[in-house]
ROLUM-897575 format. One line per 5 residues: number of its first residue (from 1); their letters; for each residue z, y, x of C-alpha. Coordinates in steps of 0.2 Angstrom, whole numbers, plus 2048, in hexadecimal, padded with zeros to 3 digits. Each point is the difference from the previous one (the first is absolute). Example, Ala and Ser with C-alpha at 12.3 -4.5 7.8 and 13.67 -1.06 7.14 Angstrom:
1	AS	827 7EA 83E  7FD 811 806
END
This chain:
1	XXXXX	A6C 93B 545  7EF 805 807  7F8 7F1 809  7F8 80E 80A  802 813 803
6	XXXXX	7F5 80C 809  80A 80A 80A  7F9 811 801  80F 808 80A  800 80C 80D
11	XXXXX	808 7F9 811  808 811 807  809 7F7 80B  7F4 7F3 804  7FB 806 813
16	XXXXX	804 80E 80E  7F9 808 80A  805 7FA 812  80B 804 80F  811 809 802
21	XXXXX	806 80D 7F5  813 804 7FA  7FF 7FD 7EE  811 804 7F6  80B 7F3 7FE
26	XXXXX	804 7F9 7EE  7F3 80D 7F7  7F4 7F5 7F6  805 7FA 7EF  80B 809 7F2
31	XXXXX	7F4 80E 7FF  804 811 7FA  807 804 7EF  7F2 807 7F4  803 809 7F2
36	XXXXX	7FB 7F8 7F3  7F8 809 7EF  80E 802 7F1  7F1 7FB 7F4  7F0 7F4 804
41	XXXXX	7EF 800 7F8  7F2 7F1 7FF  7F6 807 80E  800 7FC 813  807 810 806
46	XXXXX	80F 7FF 7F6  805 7EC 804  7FC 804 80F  810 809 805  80B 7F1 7FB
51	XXXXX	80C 7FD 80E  7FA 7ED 803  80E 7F9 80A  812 805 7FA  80E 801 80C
56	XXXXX	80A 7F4 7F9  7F1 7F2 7FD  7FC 804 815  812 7FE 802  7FF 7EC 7F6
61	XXXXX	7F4 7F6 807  802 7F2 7F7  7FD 7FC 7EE  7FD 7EF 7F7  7F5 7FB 7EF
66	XXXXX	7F8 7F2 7F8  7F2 7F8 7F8  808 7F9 7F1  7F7 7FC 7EF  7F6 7F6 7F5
71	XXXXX	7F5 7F9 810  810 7F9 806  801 7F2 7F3  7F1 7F7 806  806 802 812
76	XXXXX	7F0 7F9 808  7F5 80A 80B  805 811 800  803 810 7F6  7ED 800 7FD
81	XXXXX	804 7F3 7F6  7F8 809 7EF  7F1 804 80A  7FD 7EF 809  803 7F7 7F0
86	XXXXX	7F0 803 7FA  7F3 7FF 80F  7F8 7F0 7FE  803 7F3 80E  80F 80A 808
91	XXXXX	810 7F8 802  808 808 7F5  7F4 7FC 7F4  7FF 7EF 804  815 800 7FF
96	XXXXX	7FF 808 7EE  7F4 7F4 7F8  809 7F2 806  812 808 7FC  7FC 808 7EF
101	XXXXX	7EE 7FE 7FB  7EE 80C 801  805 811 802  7F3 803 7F0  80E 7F7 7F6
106	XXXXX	811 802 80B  7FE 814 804  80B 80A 80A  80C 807 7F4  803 7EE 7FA
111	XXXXX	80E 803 80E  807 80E 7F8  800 7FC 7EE  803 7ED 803  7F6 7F1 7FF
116	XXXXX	803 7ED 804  7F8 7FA 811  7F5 7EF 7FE  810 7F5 805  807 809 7EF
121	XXXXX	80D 80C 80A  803 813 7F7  7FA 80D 80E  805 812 7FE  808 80D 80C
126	XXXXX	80F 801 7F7  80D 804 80D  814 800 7F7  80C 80A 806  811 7F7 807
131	XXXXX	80A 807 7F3  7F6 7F8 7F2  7FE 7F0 809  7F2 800 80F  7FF 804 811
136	XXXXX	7FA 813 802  80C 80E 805  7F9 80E 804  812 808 808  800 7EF 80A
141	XXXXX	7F0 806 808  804 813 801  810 7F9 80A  7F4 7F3 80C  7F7 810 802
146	XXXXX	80E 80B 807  806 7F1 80B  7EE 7FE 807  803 810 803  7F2 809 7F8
151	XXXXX	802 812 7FC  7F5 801 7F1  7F8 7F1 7F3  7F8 7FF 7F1  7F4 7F3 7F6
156	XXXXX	7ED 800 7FE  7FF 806 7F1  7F0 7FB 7F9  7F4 7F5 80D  7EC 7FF 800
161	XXXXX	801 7F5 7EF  803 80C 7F3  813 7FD 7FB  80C 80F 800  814 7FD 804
166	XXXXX	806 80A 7F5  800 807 7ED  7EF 807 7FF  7FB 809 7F5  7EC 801 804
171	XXXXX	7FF 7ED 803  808 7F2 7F5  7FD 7F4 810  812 805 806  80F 7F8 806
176	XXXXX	80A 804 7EF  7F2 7FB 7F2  7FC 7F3 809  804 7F1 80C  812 802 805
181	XXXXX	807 80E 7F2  808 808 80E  7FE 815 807  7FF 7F7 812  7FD 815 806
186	XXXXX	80D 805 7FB  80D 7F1 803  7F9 804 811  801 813 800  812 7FE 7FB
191	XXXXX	806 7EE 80D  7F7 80B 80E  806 811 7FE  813 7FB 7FC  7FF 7FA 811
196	XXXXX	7FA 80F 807  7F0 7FD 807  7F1 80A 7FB  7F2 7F9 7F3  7F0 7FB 807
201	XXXXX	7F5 7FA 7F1  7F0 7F9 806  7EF 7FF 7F5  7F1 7F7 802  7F7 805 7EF
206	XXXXX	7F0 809 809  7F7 7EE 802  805 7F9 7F1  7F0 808 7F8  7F5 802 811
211	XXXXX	7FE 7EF 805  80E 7F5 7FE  7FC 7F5 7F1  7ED 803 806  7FF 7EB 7FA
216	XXXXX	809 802 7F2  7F5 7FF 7EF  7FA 80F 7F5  80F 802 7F2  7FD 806 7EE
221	XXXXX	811 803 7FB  804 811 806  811 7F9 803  7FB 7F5 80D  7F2 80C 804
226	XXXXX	812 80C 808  806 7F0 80A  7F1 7FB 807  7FB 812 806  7F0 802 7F5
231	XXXXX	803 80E 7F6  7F2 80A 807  803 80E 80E  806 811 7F5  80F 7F5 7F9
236	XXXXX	804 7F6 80D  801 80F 80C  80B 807 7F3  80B 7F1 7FF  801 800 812
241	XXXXX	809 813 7FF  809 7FB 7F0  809 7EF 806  805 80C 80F  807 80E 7F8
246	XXXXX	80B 7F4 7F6  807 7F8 810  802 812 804  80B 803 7F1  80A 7F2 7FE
251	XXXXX	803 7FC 813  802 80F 80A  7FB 7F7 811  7FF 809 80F  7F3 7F6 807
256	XXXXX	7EF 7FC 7F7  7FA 7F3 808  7ED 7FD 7FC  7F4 7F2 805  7EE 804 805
261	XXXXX	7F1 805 7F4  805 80F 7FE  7F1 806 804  7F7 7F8 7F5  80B 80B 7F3
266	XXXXX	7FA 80E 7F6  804 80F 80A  807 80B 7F4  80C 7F2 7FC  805 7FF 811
271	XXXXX	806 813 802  806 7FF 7EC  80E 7F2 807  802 808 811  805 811 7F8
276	XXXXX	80B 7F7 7F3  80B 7F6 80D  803 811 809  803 80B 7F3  80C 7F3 7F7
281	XXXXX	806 7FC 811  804 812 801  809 802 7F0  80B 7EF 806  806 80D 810
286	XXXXX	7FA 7EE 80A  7F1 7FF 811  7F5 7F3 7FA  7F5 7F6 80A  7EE 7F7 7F7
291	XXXXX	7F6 7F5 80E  7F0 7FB 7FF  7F3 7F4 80B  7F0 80C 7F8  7FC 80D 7F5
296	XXXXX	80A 80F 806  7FE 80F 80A  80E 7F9 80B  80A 810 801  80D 800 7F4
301	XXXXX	802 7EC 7FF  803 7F4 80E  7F1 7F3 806  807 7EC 7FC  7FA 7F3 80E
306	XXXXX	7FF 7EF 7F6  805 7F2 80D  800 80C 80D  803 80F 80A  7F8 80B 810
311	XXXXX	800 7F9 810  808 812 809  80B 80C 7F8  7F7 80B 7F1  801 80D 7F5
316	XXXXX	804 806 7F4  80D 7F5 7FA  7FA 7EF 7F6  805 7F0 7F9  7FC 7EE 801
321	XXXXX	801 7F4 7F2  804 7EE 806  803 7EE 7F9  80D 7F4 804  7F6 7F4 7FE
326	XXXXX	7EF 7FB 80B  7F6 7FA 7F1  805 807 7F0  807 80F 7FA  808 7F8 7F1
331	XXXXX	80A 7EF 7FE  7F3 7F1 802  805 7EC 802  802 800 813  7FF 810 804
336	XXXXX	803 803 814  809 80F 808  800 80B 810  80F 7FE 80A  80F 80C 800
341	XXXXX	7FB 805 811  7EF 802 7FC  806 80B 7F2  80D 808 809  7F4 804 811
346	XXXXX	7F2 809 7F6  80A 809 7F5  80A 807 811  7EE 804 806  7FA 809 7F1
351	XXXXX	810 80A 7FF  7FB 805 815  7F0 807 7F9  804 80C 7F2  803 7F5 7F4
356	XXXXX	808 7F7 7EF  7FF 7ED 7FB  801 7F9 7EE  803 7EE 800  7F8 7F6 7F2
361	XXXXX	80A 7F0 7F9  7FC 7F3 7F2  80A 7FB 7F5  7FD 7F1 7F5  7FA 802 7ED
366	XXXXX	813 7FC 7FB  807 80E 809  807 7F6 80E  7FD 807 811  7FD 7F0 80F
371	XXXXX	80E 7FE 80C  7F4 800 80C  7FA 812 7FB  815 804 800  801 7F9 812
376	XXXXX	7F1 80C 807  807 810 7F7  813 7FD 804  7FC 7FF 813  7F5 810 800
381	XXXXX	80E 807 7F6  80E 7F6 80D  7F5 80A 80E  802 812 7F8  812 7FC 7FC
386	XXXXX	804 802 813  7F2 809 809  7FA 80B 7F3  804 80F 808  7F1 7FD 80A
391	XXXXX	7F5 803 7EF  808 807 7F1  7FE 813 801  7F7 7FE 812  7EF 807 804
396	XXXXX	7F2 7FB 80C  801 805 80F  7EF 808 80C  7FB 7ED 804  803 7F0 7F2
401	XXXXX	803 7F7 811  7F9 7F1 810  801 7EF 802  7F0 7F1 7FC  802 7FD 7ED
406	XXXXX	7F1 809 7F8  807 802 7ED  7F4 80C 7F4  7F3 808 800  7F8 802 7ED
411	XXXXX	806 7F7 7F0  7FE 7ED 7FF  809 7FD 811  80D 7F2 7FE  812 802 805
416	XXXXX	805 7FC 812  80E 7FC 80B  803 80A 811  805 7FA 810  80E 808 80C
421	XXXXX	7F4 808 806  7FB 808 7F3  80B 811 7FC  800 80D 7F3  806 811 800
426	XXXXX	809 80A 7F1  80B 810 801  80C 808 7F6  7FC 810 7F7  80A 80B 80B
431	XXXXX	7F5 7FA 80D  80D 7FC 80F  803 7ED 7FD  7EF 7F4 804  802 7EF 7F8
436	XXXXX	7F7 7F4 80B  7FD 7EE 7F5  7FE 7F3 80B  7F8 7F1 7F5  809 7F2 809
441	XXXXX	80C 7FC 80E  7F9 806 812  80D 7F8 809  80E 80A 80F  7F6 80F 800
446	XXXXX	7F1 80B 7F8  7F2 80B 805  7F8 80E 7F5  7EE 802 806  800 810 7F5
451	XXXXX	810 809 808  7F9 7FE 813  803 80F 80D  7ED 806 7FE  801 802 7EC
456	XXXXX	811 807 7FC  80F 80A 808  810 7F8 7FA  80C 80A 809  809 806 7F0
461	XXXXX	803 7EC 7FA  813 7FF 7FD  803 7ED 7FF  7F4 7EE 7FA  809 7F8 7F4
466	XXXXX	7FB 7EC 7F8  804 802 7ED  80D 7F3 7FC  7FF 7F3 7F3  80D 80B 7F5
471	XXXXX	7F8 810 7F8  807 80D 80B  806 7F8 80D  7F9 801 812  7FE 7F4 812
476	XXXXX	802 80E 80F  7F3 7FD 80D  7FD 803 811  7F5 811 806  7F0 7FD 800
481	XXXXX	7F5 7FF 80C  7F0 80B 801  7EE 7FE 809  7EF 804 7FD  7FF 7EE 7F9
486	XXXXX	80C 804 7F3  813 7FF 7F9  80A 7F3 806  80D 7FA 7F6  80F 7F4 806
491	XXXXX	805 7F5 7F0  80B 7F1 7FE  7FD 7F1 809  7FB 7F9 7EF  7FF 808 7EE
496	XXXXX	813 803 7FA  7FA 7FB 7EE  7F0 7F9 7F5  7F4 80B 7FA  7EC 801 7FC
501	XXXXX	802 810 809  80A 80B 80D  804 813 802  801 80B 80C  807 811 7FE
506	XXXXX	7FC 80E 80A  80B 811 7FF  7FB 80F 807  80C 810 803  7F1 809 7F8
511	XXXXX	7EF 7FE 7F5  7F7 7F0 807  7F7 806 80F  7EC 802 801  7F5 7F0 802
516	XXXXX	7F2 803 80B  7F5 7F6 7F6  7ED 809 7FB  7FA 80B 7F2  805 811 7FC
521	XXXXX	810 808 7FA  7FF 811 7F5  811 80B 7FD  806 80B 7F5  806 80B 80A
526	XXXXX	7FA 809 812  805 7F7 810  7FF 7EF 7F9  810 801 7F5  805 7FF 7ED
531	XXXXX	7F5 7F1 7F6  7F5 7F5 807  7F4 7F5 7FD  7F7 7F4 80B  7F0 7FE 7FC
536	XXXXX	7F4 7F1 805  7EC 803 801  7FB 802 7EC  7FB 80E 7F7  810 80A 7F8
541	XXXXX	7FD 808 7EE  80D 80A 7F9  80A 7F3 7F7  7FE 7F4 811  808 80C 808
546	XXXXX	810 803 7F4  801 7EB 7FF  800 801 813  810 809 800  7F8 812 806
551	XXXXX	7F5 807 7EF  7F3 80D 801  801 813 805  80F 7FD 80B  7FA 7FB 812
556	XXXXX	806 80C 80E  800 7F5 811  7F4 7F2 803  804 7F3 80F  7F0 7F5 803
561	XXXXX	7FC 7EE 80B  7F4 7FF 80E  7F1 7FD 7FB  802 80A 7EE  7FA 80E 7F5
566	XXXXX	805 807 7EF  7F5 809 7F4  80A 80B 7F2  7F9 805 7F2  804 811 7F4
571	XXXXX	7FD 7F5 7F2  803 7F1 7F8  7F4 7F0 801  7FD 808 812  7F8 811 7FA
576	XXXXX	7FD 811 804  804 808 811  804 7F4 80F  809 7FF 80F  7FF 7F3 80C
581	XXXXX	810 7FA 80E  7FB 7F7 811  813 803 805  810 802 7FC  803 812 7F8
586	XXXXX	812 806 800  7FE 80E 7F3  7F1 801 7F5  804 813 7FB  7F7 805 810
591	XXXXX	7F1 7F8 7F9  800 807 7F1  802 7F0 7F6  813 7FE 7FD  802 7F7 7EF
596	XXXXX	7F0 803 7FD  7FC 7EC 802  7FC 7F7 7EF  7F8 7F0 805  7FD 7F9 810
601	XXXXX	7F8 7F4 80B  807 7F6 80F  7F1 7F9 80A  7FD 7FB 812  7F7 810 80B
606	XXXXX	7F0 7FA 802  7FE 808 811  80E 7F5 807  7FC 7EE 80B  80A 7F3 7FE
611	XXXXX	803 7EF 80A  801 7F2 7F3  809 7F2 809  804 7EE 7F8  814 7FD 7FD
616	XXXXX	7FD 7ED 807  7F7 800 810  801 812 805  7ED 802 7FF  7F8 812 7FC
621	XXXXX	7F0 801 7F5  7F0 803 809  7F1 803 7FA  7F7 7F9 812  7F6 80E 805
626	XXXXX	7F0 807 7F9  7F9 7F0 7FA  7F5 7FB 7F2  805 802 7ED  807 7F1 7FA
631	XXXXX	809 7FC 80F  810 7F9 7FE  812 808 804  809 7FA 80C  811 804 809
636	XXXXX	804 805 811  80F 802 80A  803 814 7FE  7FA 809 80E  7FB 814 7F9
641	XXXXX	7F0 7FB 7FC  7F3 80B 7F4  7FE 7ED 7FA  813 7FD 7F9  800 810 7F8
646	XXXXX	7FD 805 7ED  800 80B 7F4  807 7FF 7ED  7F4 80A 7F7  806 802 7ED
651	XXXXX	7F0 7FB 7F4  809 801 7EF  80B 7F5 7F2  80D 7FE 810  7F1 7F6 80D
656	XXXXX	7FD 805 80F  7F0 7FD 80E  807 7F9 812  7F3 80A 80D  800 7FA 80F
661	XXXXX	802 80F 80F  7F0 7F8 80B  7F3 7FA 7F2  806 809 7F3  7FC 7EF 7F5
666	XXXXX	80E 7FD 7F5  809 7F0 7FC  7F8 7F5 7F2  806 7F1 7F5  7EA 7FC 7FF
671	XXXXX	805 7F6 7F0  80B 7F3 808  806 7F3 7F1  80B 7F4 80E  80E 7FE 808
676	XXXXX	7FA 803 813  7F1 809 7FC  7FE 80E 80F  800 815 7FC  7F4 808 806
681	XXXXX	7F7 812 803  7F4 809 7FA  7FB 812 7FD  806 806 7F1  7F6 7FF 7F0
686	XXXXX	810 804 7F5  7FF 7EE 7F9  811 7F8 7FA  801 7F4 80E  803 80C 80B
691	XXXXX	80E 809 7F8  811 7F9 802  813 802 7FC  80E 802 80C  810 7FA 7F9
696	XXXXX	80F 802 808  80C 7ED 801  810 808 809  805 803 811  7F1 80B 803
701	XXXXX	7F3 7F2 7FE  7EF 7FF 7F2  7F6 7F5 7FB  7ED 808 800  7F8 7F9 7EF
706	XXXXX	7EC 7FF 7FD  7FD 809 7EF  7F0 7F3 7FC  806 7F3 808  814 7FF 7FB
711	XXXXX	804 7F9 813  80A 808 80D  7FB 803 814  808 7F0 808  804 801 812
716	XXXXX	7FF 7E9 800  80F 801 808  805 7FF 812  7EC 7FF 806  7FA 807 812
721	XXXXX	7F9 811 801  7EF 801 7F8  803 7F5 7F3  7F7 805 7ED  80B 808 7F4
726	XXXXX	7FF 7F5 7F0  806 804 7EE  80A 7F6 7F7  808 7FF 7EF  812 80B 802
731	XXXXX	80F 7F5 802  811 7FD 80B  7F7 800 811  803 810 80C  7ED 7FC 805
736	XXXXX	7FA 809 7F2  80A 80F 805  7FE 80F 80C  807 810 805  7F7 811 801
741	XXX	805 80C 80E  7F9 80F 802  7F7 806 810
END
């Protein structure tokens, strides 16, 4: 794995705009179906058009893979084993030169051709099948992968190091002429698909040759020259196309799963294996899914989080890749684990927010997978046995969900258990059941922040049932109870039955009802029927809009939140004529623009006030008056005044200016680097500390985030009226959150 990733996506759903608006139900997430070209060609246009997220892959959620090779026979370190081994002074280093000898005289592929360590012991990563006497079965895996209840597997068929798992013909360093004699691809391919799950095969090769063996010393023998990535950049860029078209041809996989450095890959090599996945995909009669972490256009393959996921719900649809373990990704001599909950927790989150989780495990150079590995996957798997009704085939709903547990927000955020407090929201496609995971017992009763009074009309909800521990079978509970504070939810006196999580779910006698939640929801049709889409603030192009289930050149009826605007464009890339929306519009046709919207972009109306007040101590910014720039924000007790009001004035990239009604100052981070520092004002010079993000973190609330400074407005907590605002780093606390209402 990457031990770092630039994450270069776009956060549609990352912030709203604020206040009330009725925003359909159930409409973000599977996206329209887009017709995908009967032939591709090497060039962005064409690639482009790939449908990135298949029905049946949005419909899976969980897959399973492994780091598994010749960097599992040291079992030190980490999978960068290779790389490590020859940066001087590094552990790695230090381990191989007291294990086996100097690197200079004890290389790498030592490991896979076979060598004697210094205490006279024969290394080689020579895994034997069971059948002729070892400990690797590849169906015995394929089977704990079904019982995990993963939905598609496959192996990493050639890591950062240079060694291909399978019978290569471009490069001798494979799996078959070499190290264990054995197609490991293709026992793989075969164990996984008799089994019925789809193939995922994962491949790492872009580093191999831009950067990974970076200590490694220069090789003369062109040989070793291939495995060590220094062939030079026209033939290594060509082996890089050529090892993936072979996996291509043998495999079949219907997910090409690809580390990062793709950018560092010669672009024509990159459409060249793009347009050769589809077309060959095409000629199979299969949807194919290729990730990638960077590289790509991002239209017609879906973005991979490494570690991680969004904090809110996003689109389009994505993936995250994750380890089992919290400090390798292959099998090392004490290698430590997340817990099953940890696990189970985040994936239940991920799959909230639009999302699919591939679990890594690591095996052991023999084949052997730990038992400890078993226990993590078989209760996940236990898990899905009985609840996964509430996953499988579901799709996010218009909010991931409430509750304290902060879990996401970018790649490289680690695994994390909920509370029961914390909840998260699925639906099922024929959007009239709302799943509602609670992550932990809450004791006799329940309440759903999210479902209060004052967000969503549940008049059409036919019964609340607590999924029982038995796949299809159901506890009957009480009618709820409904206030502006929430849903209220009488359960048992205490839980009927052990599990990491618990579900609630909600039947409606029709489509789930409209959450009045903010941003802005477009239709198909006039009079705010046919497909929807709700759409957060961001800027829409064409394909945004089809992966927000809606697509271009279809809208007819337009419902907005307080405190809104939209601006459509004729053209994509927001182009050509434009037409902008301050409120709802029933019927487009009278303006002359029905259908006619291509891109689009979701945005607060500028010439709206808000009052910004803290979600802890019930404070409203305030600006003081028309005092001196510099001065610091405050917070008073809301009383109408110019002083609490502002304005979100969009600037560009998805920041926004906070103007203040009286001084007309805006709000400014002046550079802060601590925790406790104070925002200011100042009038605005368009510098970066005075443009924020808004991101919306459930129930209605945001945190307001400093684009210089990285911190968020901090009310401090329950403090008097006139207390400074602070910024702080984002975390749990609801300090650091506040709602936006309109004036």
């Amino acid at each position: 794995m990457s031990s770092s990733s630039i994450n270069r996506r776009r956060f549609l759903a990352g912030s709203t705009c604020v206040a009330a608006a009725a925003v359909a139900g159930g409409l973000f997430g599977a996206g329209s179906a887009q017709a995908a070209p009967s032939t591709y060609t090497p060039d962005w246009n064409s690639v482009d058009q790939h449908p990135p997220a298949p029905e049946w892959f949005q419909d899976a959620k969980f897959g399973i893979y492994f780091h598994w090779g010749v960097f599992s026979v040291p079992a030190y370190d980490n999978e960068w084993y290779p790389r490590n081994m020859y940066q001087s002074g590094s552990n790695a280093n230090q381990h191989h030169i007291a294990t086996y000898g100097q690197p200079s005289a004890w290389p790498y592929h030592n490991f896979i051709n076979g060598a004697q360590d210094l205490a006279g012991n024969t290394v080689k990563f020579a895994p034997k099948l069971k059948s002729a006497g070892g400990n690797f079965d590849p169906d015995e895996w394929a089977q704990l992968f079904v019982d995990a209840g993963a939905r598609f597997a496959g192996p990493v068929a050639e890591h950062h190091d240079g060694f291909s798992m399978w019978d290569s013909q471009v490069n001798e360093w494979n799996s078959v002429n070499k190290g264990p004699g054995l197609n490991l691809l293709q026992l793989f391919t075969t164990a996984i698909r008799a089994k019925n799950l789809k193939l995922l095969v994962a491949m790492h090769h872009a580093y191999n040759y831009n950067g990974f063996y970076q200590y490694a010393p220069a090789q003369t023998d062109p040989s070793l020259k291939k495995l060590y990535g220094q062939l030079g950049a026209t033939a290594e860029n060509q082996l890089w196309y050529d090892k993936l078209k072979e996996v291509i041809d043998r495999a079949q996989p219907d997910i090409l799963w690809q580390d990062f450095k793709l950018d560092a890959v010669d672009e024509t090599q990159r459409l060249n294996f793009l347009s050769y996945y589809y077309n060959q995909a095409n000629s199979w009669g299969r949807e194919v899914v290729a990730t990638y972490k960077d590289g790509m256009n991002g239209k017609g393959e879906v973005f991979d989080y490494e570690r991680g996921g969004p904090a809110d719900l996003t689109s389009p649809y994505w993936l995250t890749d994750d380890s089992i373990s919290s400090s390798s990704w292959c099998y090392t001599q004490g290698i430590g684990y997340y817990t099953t909950q940890q696990m189970l927790h985040s994936f239940l989150d991920r799959v909230s927010k639009n999302g699919n989780v591939l679990l890594n495990i690591a095996p052991m150079a023999d084949g052997t997978i730990p038992q400890a590995q078993k226990n993590i996957l078989l209760g996940i798997g236990d898990y899905l046995k009985r609840f996964g009704e509430s996953v499988y085939s579901t799709r996010a709903w218009t909010t991931y969900g409430e509750g304290p547990t902060k879990m996401g927000g970018g790649s490289f955020t680690n695994p994390t258990a909920g509370t029961p407090q914390d909840i998260r929201f699925t639906r099922n496609k024929a959007n009239n059941v709302l799943y509602a995971t609670i992550l932990g017992w809450p004791g006799s009763s329940v309440t759903i922040k999210t479902l209060g009074s004052n967000q969503i009309d549940l008049s059409s909800l036919t019964s609340v049932k607590l999924l029982d521990s038995t796949a299809g079978n159901y506890i009957s509970l009480a009618t709820p109870t409904q206030t502006s504070t929430g849903l209220t939810v009488a359960l048992p006196s205490s839980a009927p039955f052990s599990a990491n999580a618990y579900v609630l779910k909600l039947t409606f006698s029709g489509d789930i009802p409209a959450l009045r939640l903010s941003g802005a929801v477009a239709f198909a049709d006039v009079n705010y029927v046919g497909t929807g889409a709700a759409l957060a603030l961001g800027d829409y192009t064409a394909s945004a809009l089809t992966s927000a289930g809606l697509g271009p050149n279809v809208l007819s009826s337009l419902r907005l939140a307080a405190g809104c605007q939209v601006i459509g464009y004729s053209g994509d890339n927001f182009t050509g004529t434009s037409w902008t929306f301050t409120a709802d519009n029933p019927d487009l046709r009278v303006t002359g623009n029905n259908d006619a919207i291509t891109s689009l972009k979701v945005q607060f109306n500028p010439s709206t006030y808000f009052r910004i007040t803290n979600a802890t101590d019930g404070l409203a910014l305030d600006s003081g008056g028309n005092v001196a720039s510099g001065s610091n924000l405050k917070q008073w007790t809301w009383d109408g005044s110019n002083n609490l009001q502002w304005q979100a004035v969009a600037v560009g990239g998805g920041y926004y200016k906070l103007v203040n009604r009286t001084n007309g100052m805006v709000a400014d981070g002046w550079g802060a680097t601590t925790n406790g520092s104070a925002a200011r004002q100042a009038a605005w010079n368009g510098g970066t500390n005075q443009q924020w993000t808004i991101t919306h973190r459930g129930a209605g609330r945001y945190s307001v985030a400093n684009r210089t400074t990285g911190l968020v407005l901090d009310g401090g907590g329950n403090v008097a009226s006139g207390s400074i605002t602070k910024q702080w780093s984002y975390g749990s606390s609801t300090n650091l959150l506040w709602t936006f209402t309109a004036q």
